[in-house]
N, C-alpha and C positions, 0 to 999 in steps of 0.2 A: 641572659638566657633563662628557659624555664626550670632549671635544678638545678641541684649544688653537686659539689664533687665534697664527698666526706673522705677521710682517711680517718685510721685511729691508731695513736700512737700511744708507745709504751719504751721509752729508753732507748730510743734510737731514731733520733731526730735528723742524722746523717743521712738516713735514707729520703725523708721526706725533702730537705735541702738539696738533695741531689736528683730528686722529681721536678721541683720545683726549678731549678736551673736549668735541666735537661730541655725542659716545657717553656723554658721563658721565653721565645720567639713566636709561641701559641696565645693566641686570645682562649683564655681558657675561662670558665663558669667560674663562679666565686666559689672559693673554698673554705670550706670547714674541715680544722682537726679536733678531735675530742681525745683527749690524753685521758688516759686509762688508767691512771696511780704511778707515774714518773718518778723514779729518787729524785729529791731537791734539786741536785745541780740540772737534771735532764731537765725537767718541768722546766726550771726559768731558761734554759735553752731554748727551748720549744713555745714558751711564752715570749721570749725576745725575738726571733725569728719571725712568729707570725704576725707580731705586731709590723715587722719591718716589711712584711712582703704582702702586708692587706689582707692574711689569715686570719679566719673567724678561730680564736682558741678559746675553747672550750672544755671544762671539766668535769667528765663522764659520772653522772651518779654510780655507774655499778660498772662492773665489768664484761660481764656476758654482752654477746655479740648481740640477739634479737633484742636485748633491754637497750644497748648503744643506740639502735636505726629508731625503735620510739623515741628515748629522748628526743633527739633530732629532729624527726618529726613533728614532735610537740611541739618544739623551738622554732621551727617555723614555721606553725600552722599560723600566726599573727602576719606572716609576712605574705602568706596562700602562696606558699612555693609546694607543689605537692609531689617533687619528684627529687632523689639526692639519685646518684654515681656513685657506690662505691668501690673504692681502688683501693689496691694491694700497691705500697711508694715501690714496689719493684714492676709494677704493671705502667704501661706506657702508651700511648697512643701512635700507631703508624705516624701518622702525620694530623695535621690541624683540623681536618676535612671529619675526623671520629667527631669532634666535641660537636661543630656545627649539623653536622647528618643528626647527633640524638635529639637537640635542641626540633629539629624538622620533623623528625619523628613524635617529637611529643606534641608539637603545635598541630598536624595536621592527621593527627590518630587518639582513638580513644582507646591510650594503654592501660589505664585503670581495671579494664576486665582482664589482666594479662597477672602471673604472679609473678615471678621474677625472670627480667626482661634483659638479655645476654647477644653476647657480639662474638665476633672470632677473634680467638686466642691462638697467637702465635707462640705456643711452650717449647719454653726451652729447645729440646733439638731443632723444633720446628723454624727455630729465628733465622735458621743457615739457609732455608729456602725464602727466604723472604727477599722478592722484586717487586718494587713500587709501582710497574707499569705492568706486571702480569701476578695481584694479590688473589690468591687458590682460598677455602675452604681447610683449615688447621685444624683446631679443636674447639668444637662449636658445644661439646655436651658434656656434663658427666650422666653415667645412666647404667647402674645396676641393677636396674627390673630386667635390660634387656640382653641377650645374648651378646658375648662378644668382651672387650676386656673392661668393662667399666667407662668406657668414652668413647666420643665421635672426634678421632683425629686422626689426621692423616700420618704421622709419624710419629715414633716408629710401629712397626707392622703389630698388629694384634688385635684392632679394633674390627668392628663388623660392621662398621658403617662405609656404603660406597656411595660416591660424593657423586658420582656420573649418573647416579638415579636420581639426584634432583634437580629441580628448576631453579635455575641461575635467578639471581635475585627477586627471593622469594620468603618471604619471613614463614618460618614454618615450629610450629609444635617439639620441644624435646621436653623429655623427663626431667632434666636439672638443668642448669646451663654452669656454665665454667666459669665459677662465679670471682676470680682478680679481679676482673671489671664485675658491678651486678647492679642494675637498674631497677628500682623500686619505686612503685604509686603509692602515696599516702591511703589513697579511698582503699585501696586493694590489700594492704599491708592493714590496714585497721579491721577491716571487714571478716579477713579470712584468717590474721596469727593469732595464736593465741599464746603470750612471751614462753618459752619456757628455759628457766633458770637455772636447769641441772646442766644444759649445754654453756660451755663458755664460750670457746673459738672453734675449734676444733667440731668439725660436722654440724658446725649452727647454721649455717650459711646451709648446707643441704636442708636439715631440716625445717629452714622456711619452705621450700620449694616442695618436697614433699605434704607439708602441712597444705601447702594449693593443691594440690595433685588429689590428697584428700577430701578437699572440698568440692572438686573436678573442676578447678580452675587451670589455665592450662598455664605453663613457664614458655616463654616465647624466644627464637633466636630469631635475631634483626641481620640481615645481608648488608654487607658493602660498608662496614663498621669495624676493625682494625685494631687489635691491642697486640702488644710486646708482652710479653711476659717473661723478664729475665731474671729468674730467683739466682746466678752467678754474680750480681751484683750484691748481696749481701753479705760475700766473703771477705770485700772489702774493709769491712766493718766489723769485721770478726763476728757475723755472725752465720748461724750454718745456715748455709744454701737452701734445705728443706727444714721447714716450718717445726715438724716433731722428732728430728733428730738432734740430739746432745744428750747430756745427763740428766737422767728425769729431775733431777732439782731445778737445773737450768731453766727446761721446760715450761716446769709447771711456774715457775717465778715469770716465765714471756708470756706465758699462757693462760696460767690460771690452778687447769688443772688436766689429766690426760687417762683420764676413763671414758673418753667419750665413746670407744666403741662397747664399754658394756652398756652405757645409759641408752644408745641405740638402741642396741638390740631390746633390755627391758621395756623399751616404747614403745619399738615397730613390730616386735616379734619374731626378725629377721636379719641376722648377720649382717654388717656391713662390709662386703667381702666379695672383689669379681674375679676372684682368686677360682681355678677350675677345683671345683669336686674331687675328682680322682687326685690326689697328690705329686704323682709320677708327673703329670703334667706341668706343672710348676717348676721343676724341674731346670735350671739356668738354660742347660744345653739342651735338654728337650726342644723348649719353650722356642729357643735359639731356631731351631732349624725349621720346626713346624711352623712356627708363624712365616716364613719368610716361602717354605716346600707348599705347603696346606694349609694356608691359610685361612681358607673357606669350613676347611675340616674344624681347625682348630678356634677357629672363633664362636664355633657354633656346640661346642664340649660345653658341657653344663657347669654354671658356675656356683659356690656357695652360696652366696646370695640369693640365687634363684631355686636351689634346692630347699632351703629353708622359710621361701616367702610363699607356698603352696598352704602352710600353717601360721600365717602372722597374724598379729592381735588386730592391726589397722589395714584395714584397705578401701577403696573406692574403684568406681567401674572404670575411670582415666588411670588407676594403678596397673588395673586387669588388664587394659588397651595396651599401657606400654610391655608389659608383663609377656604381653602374647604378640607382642607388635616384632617383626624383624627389619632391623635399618639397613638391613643388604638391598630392598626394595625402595627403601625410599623413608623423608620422614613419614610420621604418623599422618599428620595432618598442615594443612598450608593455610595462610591466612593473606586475605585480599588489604592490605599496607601499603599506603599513598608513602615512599620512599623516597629521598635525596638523589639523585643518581651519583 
């Protein structure tokens, strides 16, 4: 195939074991793991493993997320593979049909003008709706420029995106994509990032995507592409279901480090936050009844993020589009993509 599927691990090699099994009846792209500073016994876990299962392993110079996807890069610019996958070991593929459709998509499109290239994520609640012979539109976006609760997904209620104002398979324009799964071109990733090292994990993965956004490159979601996303699967393992939850020691030891949301805002100028303005609103039971009573009303309350992004340091005219764009109508923009059916 034309890319690799990367993962990167750190002391928890049980999940990646249990992707890797899950998947084992899939023809899947060659994989790369990049271990990210392992204690001793994990490392040669993770080094034993991928030797057995024909995993490229690999030992990450630094830790931050955007410094991880250059290495890699670099690493196989000799081989001219200009395209990796990467996945979250709890993110999963519908079925066989995701890996071959991206391969189709890269063979017969030129994604390289695209910045970060995203599918539909079926999250968490969403997996209970999930029918193999009638797959809906889940959560195709993160996106706090725009009104609404920070994402394009169908459950649960609060978002401001309606799926019924789009064209059925139709790759179209969002602000971030939901990036478990996140597909990245070499030309495009070299062209438009510029690393930045104050992000570890935690809001790296956005701030590629707004760094395109800034250069008025667009992030693109691809139709009729398919991921699980089941973070319930980490409890096995002891470890917490969401990524920034435990004790900050914990954390920052899985992580790195967990100021990402002030190093945000000192960059962008603007909260990272689709949390509504008014407080009241926020409100468990408020929230509860209005999203589900008014939910036109309340998707459309102003949120901090967007109260604050009228004064920010960074912007571009694709910032101001999404910024001013409303997903109740539809996405922003559609792109003409020769598609797998």
């Amino acid at each position: 195939m034309n890319y690799k599927i990367l993962f990167t691990s750190k002391n928890n090699y049980d999940l990646l074991e249990n992707w890797v099994n899950r998947c084992s009846n899939y023809k899947t792209p060659d994989i790369i793991n990049l271990d990210l500073g392992s204690d001793p016994d994990q490392y040669q876990k993770g080094c034993d493993f991928c030797q057995k299962n024909n995993i490229e392993f690999i030992k990450a110079e630094r830790t931050e997320f955007q410094h991880n996807i250059k290495q890699v890069f670099d690493y196989l610019e000799n081989n001219k593979m200009g395209y990796i996958l990467y996945l979250h070991q709890d993110c999963f593929p519908v079925n066989e049909s995701s890996f071959v459709k991206i391969n189709y998509s890269i063979e017969n499109n030129n994604l390289s003008k695209f910045g970060c290239i995203g599918f539909n994520i079926y999250h968490d609640i969403e997996i209970k709706h999930l029918k193999e012979n009638n797959l809906r539109l889940m959560t195709t976006s993160r996106c706090i420029l725009q009104k609404g609760n920070g994402y394009y997904m169908r459950f649960p209620k609060g978002s401001r995106v309606n799926y019924n104002k789009f064209i059925k398979n139709k790759a179209f324009s969002v602000e971030n994509i939901m990036w478990t799964a996140l597909l990245l071109s070499s030309k495009s990733f070299a062209k438009n990032i510029e690393i930045d090292l104050n992000f570890n994990f935690f809001f790296s993965p956005d701030d590629l995507a707004y760094q395109f956004l800034y250069n008025n490159v667009h992030n693109v979601f691809i139709p009729g592409i398919h991921f699980i996303h089941d973070q319930s699967i980490k409890t096995k393992y002891q470890l917490p279901k969401d990524s920034p939850l435990g004790k900050k020691e914990d954390v920052v030891k899985r992580y790195g480090r967990v100021d990402h949301a002030k190093i945000w805002k000192n960059k962008w100028g603007f909260i990272y936050d689709p949390t509504k303005y008014i407080q009241i609103l926020n409100n468990r039971i408020i929230k509860y009844f209005l999203s589900r009573l008014a939910s036109k009303f309340y998707s459309s309350c102003e949120t901090k993020t967007r109260k604050e992004y009228k004064n920010a340091k960074l912007k571009s005219h694709l910032m101001d589009d999404y910024f001013n764009h409303d997903p109740i109508n539809g996405p922003l923009k559609y792109f003409d993509l020769k598609l797998q059916e």
